[in-house]
GUKE-56188 format. One record per residue (C-alpha): residue number from 1; residue in three letters; x, y, z. Coordinates in nm, 3 decimals, always signed. Layout:
N
- NUM | ala | X | Y | Z
...
! end
This chain:
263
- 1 | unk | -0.988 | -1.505 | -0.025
- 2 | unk | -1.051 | -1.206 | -0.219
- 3 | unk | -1.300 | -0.944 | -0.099
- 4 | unk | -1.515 | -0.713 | -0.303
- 5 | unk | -1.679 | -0.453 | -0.118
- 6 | unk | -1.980 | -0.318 | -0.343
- 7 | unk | -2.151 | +0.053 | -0.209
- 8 | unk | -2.516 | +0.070 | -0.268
- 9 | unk | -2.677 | +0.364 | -0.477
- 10 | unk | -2.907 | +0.556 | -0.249
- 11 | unk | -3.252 | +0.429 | -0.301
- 12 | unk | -3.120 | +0.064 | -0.463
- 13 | unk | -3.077 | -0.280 | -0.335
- 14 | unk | -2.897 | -0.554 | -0.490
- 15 | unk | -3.113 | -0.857 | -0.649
- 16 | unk | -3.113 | -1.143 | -0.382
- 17 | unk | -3.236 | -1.403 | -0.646
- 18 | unk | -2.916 | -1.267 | -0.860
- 19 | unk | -2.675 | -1.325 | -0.608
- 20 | unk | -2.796 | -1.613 | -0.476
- 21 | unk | -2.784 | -1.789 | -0.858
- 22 | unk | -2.443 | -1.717 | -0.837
- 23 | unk | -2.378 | -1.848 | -0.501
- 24 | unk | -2.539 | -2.176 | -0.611
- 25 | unk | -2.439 | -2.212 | -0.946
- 26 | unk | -2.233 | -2.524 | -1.035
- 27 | unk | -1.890 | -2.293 | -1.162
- 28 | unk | -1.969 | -2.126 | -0.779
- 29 | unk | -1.906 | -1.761 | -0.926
- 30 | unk | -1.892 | -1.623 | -0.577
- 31 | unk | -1.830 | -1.803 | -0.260
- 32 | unk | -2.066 | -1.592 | -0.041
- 33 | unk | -2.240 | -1.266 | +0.003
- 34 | unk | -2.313 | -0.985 | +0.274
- 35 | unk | -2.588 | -0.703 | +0.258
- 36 | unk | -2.598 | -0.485 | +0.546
- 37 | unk | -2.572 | -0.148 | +0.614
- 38 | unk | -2.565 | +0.015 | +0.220
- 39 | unk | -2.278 | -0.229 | +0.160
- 40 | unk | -2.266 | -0.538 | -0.070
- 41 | unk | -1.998 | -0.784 | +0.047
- 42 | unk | -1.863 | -1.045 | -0.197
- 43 | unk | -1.636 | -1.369 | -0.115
- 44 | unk | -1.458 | -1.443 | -0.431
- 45 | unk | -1.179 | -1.754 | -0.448
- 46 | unk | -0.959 | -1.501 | -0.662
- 47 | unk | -0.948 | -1.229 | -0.828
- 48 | unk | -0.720 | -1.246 | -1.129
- 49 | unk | -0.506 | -0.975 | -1.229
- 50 | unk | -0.427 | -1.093 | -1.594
- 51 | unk | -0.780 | -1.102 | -1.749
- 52 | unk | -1.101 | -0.920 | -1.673
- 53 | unk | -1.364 | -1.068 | -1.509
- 54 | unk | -1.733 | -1.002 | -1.475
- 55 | unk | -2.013 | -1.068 | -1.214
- 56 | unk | -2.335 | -0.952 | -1.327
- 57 | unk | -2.613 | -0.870 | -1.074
- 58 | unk | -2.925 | -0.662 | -1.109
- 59 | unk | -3.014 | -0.344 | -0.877
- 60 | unk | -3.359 | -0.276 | -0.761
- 61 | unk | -3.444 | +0.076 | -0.733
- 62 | unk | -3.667 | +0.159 | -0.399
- 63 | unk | -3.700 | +0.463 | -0.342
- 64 | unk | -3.629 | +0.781 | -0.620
- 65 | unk | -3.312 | +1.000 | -0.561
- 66 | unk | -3.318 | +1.324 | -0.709
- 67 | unk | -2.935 | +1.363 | -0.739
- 68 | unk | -2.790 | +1.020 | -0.730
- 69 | unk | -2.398 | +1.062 | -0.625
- 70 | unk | -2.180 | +0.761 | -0.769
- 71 | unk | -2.101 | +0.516 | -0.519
- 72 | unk | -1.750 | +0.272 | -0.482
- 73 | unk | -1.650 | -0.054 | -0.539
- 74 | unk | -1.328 | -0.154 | -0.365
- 75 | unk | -1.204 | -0.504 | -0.383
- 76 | unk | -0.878 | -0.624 | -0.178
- 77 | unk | -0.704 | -0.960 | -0.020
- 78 | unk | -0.901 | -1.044 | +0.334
- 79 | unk | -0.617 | -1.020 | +0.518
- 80 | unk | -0.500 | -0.709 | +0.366
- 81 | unk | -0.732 | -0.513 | +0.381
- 82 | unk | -0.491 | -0.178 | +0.343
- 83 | unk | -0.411 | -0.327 | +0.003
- 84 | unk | -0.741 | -0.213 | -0.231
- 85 | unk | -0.806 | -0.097 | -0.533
- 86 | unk | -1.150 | +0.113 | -0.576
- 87 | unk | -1.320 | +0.266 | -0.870
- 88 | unk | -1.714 | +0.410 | -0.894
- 89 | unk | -2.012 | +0.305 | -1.064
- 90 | unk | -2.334 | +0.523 | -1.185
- 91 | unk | -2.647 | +0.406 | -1.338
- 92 | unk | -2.554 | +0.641 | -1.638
- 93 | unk | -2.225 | +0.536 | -1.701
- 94 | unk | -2.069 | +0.144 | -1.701
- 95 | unk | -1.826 | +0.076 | -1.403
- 96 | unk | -1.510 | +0.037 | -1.689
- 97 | unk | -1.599 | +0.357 | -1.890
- 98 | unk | -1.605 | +0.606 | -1.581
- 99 | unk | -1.544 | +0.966 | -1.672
- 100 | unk | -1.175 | +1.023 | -1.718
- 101 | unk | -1.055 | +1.367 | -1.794
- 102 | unk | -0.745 | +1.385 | -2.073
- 103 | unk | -0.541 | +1.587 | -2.253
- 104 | unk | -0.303 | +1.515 | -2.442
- 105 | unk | -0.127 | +1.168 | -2.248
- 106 | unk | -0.246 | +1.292 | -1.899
- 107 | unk | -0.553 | +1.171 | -1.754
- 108 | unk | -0.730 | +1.198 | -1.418
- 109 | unk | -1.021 | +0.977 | -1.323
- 110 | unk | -1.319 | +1.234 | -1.217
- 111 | unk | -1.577 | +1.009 | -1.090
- 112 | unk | -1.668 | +1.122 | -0.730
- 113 | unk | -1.945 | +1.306 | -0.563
- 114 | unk | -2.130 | +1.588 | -0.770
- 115 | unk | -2.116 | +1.921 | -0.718
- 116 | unk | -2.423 | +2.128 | -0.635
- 117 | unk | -2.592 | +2.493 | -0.714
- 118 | unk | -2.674 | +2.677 | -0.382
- 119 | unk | -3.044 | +2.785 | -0.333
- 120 | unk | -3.149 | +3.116 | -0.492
- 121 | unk | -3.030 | +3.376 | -0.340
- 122 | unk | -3.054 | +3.189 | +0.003
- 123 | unk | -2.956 | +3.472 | +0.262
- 124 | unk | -2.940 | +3.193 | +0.571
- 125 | unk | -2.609 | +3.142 | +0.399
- 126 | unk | -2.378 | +3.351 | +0.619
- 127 | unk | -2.045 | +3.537 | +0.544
- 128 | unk | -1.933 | +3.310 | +0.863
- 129 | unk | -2.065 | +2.995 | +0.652
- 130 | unk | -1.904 | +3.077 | +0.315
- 131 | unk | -1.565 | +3.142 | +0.513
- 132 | unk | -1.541 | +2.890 | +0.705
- 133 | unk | -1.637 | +2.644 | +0.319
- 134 | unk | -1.289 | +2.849 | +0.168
- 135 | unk | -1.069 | +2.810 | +0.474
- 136 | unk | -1.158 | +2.541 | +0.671
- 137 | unk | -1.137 | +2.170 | +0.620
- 138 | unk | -1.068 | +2.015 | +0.279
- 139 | unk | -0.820 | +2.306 | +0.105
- 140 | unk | -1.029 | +2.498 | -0.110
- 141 | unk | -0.734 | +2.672 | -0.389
- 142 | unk | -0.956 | +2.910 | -0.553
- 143 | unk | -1.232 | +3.160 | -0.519
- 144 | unk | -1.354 | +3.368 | -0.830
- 145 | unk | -1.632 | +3.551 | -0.897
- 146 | unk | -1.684 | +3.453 | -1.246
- 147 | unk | -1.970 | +3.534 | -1.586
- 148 | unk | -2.130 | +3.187 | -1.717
- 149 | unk | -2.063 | +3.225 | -2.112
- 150 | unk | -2.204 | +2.907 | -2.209
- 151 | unk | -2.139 | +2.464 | -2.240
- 152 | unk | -1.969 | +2.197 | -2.438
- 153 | unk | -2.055 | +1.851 | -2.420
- 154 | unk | -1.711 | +1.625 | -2.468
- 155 | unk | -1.670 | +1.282 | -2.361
- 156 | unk | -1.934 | +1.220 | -2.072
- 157 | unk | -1.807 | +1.584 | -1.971
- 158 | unk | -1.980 | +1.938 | -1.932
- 159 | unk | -1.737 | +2.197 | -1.968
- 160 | unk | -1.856 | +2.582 | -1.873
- 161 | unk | -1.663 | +2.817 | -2.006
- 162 | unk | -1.629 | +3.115 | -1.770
- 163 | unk | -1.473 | +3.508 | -1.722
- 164 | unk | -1.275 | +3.575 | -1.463
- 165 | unk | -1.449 | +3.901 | -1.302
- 166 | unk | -1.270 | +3.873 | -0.952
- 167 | unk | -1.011 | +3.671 | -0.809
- 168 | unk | -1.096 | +3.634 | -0.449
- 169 | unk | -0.790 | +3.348 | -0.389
- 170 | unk | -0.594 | +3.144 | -0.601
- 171 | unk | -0.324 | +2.905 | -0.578
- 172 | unk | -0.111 | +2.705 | -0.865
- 173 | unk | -0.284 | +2.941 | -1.154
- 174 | unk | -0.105 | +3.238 | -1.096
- 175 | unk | -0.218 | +3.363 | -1.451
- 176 | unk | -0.580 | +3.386 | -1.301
- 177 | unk | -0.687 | +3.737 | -1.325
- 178 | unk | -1.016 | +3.957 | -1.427
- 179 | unk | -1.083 | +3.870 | -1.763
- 180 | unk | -0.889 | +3.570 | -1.794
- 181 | unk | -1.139 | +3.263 | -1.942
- 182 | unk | -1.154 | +2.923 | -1.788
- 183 | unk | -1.299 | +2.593 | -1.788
- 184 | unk | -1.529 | +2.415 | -1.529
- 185 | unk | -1.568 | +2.047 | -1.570
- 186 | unk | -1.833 | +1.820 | -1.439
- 187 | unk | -1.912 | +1.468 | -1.516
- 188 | unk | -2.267 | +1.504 | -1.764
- 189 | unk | -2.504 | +1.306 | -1.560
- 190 | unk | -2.442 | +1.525 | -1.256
- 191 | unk | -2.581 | +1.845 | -1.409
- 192 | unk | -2.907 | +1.884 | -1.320
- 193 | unk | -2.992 | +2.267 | -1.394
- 194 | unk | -2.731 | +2.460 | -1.581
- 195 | unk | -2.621 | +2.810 | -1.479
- 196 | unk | -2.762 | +3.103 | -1.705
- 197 | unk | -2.611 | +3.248 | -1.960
- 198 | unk | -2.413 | +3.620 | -1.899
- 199 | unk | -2.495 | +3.564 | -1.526
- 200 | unk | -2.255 | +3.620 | -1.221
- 201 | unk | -2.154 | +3.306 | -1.005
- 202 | unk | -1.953 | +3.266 | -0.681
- 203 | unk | -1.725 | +2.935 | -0.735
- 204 | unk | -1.477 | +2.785 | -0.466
- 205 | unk | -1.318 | +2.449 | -0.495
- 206 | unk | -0.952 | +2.321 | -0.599
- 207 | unk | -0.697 | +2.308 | -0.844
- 208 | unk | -0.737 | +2.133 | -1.154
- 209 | unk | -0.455 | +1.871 | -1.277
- 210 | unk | -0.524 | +1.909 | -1.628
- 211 | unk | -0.468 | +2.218 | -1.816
- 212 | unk | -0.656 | +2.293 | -2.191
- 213 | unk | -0.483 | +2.298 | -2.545
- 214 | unk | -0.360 | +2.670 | -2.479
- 215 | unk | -0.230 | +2.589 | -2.120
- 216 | unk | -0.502 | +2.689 | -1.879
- 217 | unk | -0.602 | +2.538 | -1.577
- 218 | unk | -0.907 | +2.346 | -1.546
- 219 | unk | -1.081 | +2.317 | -1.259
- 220 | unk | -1.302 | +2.015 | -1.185
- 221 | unk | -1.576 | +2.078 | -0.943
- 222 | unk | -1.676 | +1.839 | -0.708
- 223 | unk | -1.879 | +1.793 | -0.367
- 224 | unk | -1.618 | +1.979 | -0.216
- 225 | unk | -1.682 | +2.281 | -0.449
- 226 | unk | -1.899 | +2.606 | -0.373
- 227 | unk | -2.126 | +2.741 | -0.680
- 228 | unk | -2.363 | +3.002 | -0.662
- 229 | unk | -2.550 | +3.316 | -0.808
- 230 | unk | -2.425 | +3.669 | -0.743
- 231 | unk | -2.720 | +3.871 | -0.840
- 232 | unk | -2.656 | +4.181 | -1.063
- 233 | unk | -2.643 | +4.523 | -0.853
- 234 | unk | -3.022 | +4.562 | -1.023
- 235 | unk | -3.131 | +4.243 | -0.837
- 236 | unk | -2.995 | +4.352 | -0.512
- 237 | unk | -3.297 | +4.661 | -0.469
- 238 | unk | -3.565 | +4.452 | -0.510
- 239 | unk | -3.641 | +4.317 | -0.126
- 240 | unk | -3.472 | +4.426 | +0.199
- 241 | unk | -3.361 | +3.985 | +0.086
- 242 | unk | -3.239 | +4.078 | -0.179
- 243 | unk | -3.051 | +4.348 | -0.018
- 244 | unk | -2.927 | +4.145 | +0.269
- 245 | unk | -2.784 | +3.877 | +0.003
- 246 | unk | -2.590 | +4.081 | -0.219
- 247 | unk | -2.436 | +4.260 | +0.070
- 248 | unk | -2.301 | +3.941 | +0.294
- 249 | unk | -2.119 | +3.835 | -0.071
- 250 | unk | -1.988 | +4.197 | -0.073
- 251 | unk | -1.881 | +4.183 | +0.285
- 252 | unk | -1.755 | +3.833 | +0.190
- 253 | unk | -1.558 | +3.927 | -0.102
- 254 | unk | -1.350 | +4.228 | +0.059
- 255 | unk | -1.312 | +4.056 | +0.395
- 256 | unk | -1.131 | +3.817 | +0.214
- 257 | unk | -0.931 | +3.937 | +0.014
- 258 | unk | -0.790 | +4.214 | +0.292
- 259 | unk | -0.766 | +3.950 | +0.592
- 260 | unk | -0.762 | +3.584 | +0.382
- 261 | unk | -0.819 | +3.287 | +0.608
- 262 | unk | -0.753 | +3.374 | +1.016
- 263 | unk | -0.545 | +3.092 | +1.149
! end
């Protein structure tokens, strides 16, 4: 018996009279079905590995989601479990044309939870808090202080094309340096409010695996990534905020880069 293990989207349920249709119908499409907990579960006889094959159910969408993250679909033998093969699916984008980043003949599937914008000029966000994001946890590789110099659209993809103004860590790119240009990718329908144009941004999150046509790395961001403003020094006089804001990414930044992570 083959298993396939469906993830809701937040706010959606699956169609019961769907599911049940093909539970019933006389070529038995599915054997069975499971909804608890956010999770579809689907008995299949087989799942064949020569051809494609398609179940087609509609979603019902409950409740609004501002940002809605993709979600997974794994499917795997019952009594291997340890044995799966998963993908993602988003309302914006069909389950067999998920974003996948290439160049040249190397490609890297970057479907996977979105990255987000801090508030504006939030200053609950602590030097302890941005620290502990770069060095503990998931490995961070890089931490720049970079100038937003604008967007391309390609393939389902957002690419913003950045300066290097300070390299707080990096890893694999060891030709990262002030002034250097690079590339941050995000899937399209993730980008909800773009960054501005000449303005200063604080961005953490890891190495990328595919480099562009002059041999730079990219860097895909992701949930795991860090991305927000760093006001110009004419922002920073306005409130005793402000102030406060401008001077924990200061203390931030120079920590940092004289101590790194404390182990």
């Amino acid at each position: 018996m083959t298993i396939l293990d469906v993830t809701g989207l937040s706010g959606f349920t699956p169609n019961i009279d769907d599911l049940d249709k093909l539970k019933n119908n006389v070529d038995k499409f599915i054997d069975n079905y499971e909804w608890a907990n956010g999770h579809l579960i689907i008995y299949l006889e087989s799942v064949s590995y020569l051809r494609r094959e398609c179940i087609a159910f509609r979603m019902i969408q409950e409740v609004s989601v501002v940002t809605l993250q993709p979600a997974a679909v794994s499917v795997f033998e019952y009594y291997a479990p340890e044995r799966h093969c998963t993908t993602f699916y988003h309302p914006t984008t069909s389950l067999l044309s998920l974003p996948r980043l290439c160049e040249d003949t190397t490609c890297k599937c970057a479907a996977g939870q979105c990255p987000t914008m801090k508030p504006y000029m939030d200053s609950s966000i602590t030097v302890d808090e941005r620290m502990q994001a770069l060095c503990d946890g998931p490995t961070l590789h890089f931490a720049y202080k970079v100038q937003y110099l604008g967007k391309i659209r390609k393939n389902s993809f957002l690419y913003f094309n950045v300066k290097l103004v300070e390299v707080l860590k990096r890893d694999k790119d060891q030709s990262a340096q002030a002034g250097a240009v690079r590339k941050l990718i995000v899937p399209e329908y993730c980008w909800k409010t773009y960054p501005q144009i000449k303005k200063f941004y604080l961005v953490m999150g890891q190495d990328g695996s595919i480099n562009d046509e002059q041999g730079r790395m990219q860097y895909v961001l992701n949930g795991r990534s860090w991305m927000e403003l760093w006001p110009a020094a004419g922002h920073c006089t306005q409130s005793d905020t402000h102030k406060k804001f401008c001077q924990d990414l200061e203390t931030f930044s120079v920590d940092f880069q004289a101590e790194g992570c404390q182990t």
